[in-house]
C-alpha positions as CSV (number, residue, x, y, z in Angstrom):
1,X,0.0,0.0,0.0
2,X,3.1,2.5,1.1
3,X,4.3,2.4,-3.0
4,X,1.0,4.3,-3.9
5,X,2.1,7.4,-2.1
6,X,5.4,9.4,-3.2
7,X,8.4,9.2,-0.8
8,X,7.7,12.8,0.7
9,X,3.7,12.1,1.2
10,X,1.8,13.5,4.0
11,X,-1.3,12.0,5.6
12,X,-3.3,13.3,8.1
13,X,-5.7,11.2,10.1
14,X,-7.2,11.1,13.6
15,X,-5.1,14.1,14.6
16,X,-2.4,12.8,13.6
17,X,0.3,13.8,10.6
18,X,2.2,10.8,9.3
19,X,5.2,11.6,6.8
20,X,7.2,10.0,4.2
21,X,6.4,6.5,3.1
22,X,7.6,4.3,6.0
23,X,5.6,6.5,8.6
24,X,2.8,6.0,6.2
25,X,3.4,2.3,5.9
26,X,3.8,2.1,9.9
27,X,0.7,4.0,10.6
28,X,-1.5,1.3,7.6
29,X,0.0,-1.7,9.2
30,X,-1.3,0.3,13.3
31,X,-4.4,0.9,12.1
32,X,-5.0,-2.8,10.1
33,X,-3.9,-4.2,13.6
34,X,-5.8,-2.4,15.9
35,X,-9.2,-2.6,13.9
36,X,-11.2,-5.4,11.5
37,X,-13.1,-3.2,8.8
38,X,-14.3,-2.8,5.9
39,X,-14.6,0.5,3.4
40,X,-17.4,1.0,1.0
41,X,-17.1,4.1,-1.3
42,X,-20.3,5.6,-2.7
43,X,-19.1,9.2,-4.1
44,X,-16.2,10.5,-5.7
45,X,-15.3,14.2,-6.9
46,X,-12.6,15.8,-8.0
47,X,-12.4,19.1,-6.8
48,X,-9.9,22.3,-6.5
49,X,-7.0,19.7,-7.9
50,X,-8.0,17.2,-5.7
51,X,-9.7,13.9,-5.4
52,X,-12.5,13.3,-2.8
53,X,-13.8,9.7,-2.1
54,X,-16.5,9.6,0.1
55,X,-16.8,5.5,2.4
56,X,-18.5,3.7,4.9
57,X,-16.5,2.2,7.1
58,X,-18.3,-0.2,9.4
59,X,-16.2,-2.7,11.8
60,X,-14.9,-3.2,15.7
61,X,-14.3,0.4,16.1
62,X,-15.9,2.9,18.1
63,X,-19.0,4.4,16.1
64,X,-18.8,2.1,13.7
65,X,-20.6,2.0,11.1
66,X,-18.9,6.0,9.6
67,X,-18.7,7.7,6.6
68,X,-15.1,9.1,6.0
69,X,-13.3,11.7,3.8
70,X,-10.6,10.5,1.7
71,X,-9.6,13.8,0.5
72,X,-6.1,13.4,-1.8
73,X,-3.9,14.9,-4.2
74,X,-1.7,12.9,-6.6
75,X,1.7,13.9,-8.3
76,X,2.8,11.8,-11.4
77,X,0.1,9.1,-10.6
78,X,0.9,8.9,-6.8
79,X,-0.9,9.7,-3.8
80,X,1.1,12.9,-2.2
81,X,-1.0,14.1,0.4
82,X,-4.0,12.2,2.1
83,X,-6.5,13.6,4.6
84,X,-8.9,11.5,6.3
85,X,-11.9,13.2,7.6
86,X,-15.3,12.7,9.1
């Protein structure tokens, strides 16, 4: 999953800013470990340069089921900044 972001990306979720791709790749493998889900998108929209994929995520998480923000913007067909909102 960490090869779809550029070296220098940035993602943002739960308060939280997670740099460069091993931080990235650290944070995925937290998250996949702490929580069984999964995602559902049902909008998309492209937006100010960026790309907006609205998902359900329902699992073993606290207010599960949620819809979440994938908000992103990609530089030579990689992901270089991701923010995940409610």
């Amino acid at each position: 999953m960490a090869r779809c972001f550029t070296q220098q990306a940035v993602v943002k979720d739960e308060g939280q800013t997670h740099c460069g791709r091993e931080a990235i790749k650290a944070w995925k493998t937290a998250a996949s470990a702490k929580y069984a889900y999964t995602s559902a998108p049902f909008a998309v929209e492209q937006k100010d340069g960026r790309y907006i994929i609205t998902s359900r995520l329902t699992g073993n998480f606290p207010g599960s089921p949620l819809d979440l923000r994938y908000l992103f913007r990609l530089e030579r067909g990689k992901i270089a900044h991701l923010e995940i909102t409610p």
